[in-house]
Backbone bond lengths (Angstrom), bond angles and torsions (degrees), N, CA, C in turn:
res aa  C-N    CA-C-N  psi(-1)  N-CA   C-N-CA  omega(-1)  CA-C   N-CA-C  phi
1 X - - - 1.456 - - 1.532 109.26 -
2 X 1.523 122.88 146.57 1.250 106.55 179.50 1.864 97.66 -78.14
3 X 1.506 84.11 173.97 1.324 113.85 -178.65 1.687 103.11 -60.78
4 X 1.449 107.25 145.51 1.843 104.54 161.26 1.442 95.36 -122.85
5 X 1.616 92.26 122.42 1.159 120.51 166.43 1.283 128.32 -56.10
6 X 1.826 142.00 152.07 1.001 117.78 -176.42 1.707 97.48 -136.11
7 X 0.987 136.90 173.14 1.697 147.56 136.29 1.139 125.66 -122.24
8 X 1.855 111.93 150.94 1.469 104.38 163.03 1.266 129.10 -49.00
9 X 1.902 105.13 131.72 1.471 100.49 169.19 1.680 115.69 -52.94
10 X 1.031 116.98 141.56 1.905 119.80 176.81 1.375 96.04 -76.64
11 X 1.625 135.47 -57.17 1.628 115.94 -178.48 1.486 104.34 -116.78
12 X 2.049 103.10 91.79 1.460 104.88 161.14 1.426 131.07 -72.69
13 X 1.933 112.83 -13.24 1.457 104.49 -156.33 1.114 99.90 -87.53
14 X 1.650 123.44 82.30 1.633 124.33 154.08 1.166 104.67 101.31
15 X 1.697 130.65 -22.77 1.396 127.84 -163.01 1.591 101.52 -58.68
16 X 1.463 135.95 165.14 1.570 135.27 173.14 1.440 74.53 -143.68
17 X 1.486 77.27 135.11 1.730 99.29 174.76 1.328 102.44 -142.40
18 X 1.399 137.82 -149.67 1.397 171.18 155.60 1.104 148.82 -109.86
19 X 1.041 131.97 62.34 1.521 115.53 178.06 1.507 113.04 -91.17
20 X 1.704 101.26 141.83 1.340 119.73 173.79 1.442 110.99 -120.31
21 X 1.462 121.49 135.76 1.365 125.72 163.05 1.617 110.53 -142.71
22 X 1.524 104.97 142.46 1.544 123.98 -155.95 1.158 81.95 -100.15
23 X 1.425 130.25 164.34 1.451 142.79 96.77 1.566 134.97 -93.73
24 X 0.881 141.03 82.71 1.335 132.52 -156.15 1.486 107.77 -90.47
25 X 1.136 130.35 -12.00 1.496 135.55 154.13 1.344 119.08 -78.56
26 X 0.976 143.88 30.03 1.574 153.68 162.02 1.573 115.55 -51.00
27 X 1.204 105.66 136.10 1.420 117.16 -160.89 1.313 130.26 -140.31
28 X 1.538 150.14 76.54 1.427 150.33 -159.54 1.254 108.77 -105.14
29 X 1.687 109.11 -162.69 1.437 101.22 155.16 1.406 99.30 -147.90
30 X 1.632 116.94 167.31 1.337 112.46 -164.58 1.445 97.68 -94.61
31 X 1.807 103.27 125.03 1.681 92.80 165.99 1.368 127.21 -48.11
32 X 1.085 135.98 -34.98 2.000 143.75 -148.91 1.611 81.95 -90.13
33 X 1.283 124.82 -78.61 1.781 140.91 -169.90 1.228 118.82 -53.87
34 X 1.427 122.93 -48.00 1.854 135.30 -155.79 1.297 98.85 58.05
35 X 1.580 129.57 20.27 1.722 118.35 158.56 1.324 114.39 -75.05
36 X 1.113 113.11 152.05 1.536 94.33 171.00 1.131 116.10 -110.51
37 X 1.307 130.98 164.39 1.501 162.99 -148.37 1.321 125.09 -130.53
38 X 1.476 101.01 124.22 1.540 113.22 -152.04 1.458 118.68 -121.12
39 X 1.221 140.55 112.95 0.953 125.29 -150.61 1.890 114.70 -165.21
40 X 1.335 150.59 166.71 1.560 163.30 171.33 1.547 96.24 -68.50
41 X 1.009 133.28 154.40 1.242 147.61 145.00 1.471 114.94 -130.78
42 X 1.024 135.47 126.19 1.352 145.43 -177.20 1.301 125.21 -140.92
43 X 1.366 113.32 105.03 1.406 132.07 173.36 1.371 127.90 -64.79
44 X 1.225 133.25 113.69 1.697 123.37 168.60 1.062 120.06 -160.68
45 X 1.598 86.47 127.29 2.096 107.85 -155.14 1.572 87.17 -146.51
46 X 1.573 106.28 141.97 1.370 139.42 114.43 1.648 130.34 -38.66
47 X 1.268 109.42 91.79 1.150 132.31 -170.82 1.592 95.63 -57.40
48 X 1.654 110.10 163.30 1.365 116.64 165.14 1.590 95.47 -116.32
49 X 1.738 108.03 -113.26 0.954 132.06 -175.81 1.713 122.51 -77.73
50 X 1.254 98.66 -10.17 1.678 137.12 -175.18 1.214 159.43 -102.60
51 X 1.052 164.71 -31.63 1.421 167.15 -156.27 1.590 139.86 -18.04
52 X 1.141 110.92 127.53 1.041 113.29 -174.17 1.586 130.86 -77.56
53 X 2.157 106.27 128.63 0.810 110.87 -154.24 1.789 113.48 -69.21
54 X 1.402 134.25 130.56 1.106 110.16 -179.20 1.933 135.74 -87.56
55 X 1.240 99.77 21.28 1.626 107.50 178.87 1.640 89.13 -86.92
56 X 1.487 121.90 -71.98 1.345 127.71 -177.52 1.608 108.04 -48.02
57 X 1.232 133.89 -18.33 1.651 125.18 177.68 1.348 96.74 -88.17
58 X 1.354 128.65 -59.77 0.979 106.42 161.41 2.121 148.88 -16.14
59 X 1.413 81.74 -68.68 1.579 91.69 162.39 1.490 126.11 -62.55
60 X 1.419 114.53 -27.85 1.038 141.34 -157.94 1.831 107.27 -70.80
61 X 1.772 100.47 -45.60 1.193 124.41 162.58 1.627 124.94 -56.48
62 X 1.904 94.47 -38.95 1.901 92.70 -164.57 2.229 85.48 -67.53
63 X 0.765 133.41 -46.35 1.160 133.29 -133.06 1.888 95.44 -72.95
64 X 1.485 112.23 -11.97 1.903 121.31 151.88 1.658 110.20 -41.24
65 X 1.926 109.31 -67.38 1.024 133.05 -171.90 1.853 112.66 -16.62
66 X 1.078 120.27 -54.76 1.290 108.68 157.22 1.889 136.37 -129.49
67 X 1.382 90.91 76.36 1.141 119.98 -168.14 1.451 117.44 -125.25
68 X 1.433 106.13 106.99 1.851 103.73 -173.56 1.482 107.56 -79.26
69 X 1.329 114.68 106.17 1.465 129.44 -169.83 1.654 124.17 -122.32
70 X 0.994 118.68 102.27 1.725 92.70 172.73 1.428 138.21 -57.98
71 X 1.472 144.92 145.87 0.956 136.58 -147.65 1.570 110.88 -64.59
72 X 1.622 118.98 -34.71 1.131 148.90 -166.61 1.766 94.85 -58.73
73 X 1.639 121.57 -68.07 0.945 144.68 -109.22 1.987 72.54 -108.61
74 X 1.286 123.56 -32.71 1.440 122.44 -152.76 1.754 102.35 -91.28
75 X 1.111 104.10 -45.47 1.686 122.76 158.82 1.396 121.12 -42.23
76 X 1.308 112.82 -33.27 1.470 135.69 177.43 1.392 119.84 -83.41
77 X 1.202 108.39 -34.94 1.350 116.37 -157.71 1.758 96.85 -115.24
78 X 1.043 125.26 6.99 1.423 145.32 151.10 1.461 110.84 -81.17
79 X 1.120 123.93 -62.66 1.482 138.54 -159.34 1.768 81.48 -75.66
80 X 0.986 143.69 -45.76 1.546 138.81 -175.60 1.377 110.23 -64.38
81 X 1.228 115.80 -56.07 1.391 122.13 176.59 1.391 127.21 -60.68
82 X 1.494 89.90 -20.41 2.028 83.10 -171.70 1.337 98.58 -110.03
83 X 1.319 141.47 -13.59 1.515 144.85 139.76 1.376 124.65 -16.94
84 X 2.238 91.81 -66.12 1.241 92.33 178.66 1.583 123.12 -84.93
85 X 1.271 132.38 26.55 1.104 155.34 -159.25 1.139 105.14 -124.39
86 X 1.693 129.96 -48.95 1.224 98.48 -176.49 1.459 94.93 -158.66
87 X 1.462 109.39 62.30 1.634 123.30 -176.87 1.528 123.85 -30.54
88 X 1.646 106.13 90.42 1.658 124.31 172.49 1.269 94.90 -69.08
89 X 1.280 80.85 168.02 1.520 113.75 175.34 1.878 97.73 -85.33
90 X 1.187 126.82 -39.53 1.484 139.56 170.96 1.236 130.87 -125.12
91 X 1.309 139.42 155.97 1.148 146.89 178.84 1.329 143.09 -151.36
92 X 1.007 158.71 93.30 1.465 167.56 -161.86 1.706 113.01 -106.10
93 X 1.249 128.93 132.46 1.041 130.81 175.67 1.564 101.03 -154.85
94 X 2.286 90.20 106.60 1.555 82.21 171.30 1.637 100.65 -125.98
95 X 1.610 85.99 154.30 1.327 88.66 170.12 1.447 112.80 -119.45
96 X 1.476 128.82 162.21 1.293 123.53 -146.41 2.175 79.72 -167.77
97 X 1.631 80.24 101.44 1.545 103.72 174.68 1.689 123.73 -102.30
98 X 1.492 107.36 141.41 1.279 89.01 -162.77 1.533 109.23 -86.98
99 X 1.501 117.46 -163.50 1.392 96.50 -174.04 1.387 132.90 -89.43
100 X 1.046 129.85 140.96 1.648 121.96 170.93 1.475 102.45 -106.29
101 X 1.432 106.15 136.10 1.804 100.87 161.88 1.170 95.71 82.69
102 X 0.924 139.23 -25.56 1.743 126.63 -177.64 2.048 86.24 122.01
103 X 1.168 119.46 -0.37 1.707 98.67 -174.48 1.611 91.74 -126.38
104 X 1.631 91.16 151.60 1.923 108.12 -175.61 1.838 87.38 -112.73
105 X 1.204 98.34 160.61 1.630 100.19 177.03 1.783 88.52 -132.76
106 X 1.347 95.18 162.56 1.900 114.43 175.80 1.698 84.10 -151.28
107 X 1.811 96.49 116.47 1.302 109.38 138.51 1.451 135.08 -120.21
108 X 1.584 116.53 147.16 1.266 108.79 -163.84 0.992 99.52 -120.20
109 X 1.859 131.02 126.74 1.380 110.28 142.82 1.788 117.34 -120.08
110 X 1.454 86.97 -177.35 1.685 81.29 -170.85 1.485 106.19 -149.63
111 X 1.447 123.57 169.18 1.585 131.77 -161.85 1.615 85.15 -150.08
112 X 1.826 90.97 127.53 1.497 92.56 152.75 1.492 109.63 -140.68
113 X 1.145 130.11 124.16 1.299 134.51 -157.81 2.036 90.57 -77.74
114 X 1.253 92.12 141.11 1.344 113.95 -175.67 1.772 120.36 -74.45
């Protein structure tokens, strides 16, 4: 997987803020089918000491593109990676798939540092 890049947060002393970042071109492939799967990804975390760089998230994403993944398993394995990359204080990772079959799926996961 490529690397996710990180930078200093600009206001660490205590500020809580938000960051949100979309992808709405998101791209896997279905393990069971080899169709692929199309879908939003949306990031939103409470930064710590950190933030994530967005050229490398970017890339970070194409490298899904052909990857037979379940939707469950890809949501997950995002929310793991970008944690350990650039440990918020919060985290949200949804993904928002479009439909197959007549059904759309939304998975959510989330990190809250203890």
């Amino acid at each position: 997987m490529t690397p996710i890049e990180t930078f200093p947060n600009p206001a660490p002393n205590g500020r809580r803020y938000t960051i949100t970042h979309a992808n709405p071109e998101f791209t896997s492939v279905c393990p069971k089918t080899g169709l692929p799967d199309f879908g939003t990804i949306t990031v939103k975390y409470i930064p710590d000491k950190t933030c994530i760089e967005l050229k490398a998230l970017k890339y970070y994403f194409l490298d899904f593109r052909n990857k037979g993944i379940f939707y469950e398993a890809v949501t997950n394995q995002i929310l793991d990676d970008l944690v350990a990359a650039c440990d918020p204080l919060e985290m949200d990772v949804i993904a928002e798939w479009m439909p197959r079959g007549g059904i759309s799926s939304v998975i959510v996961a989330s990190h809250k540092r203890s």
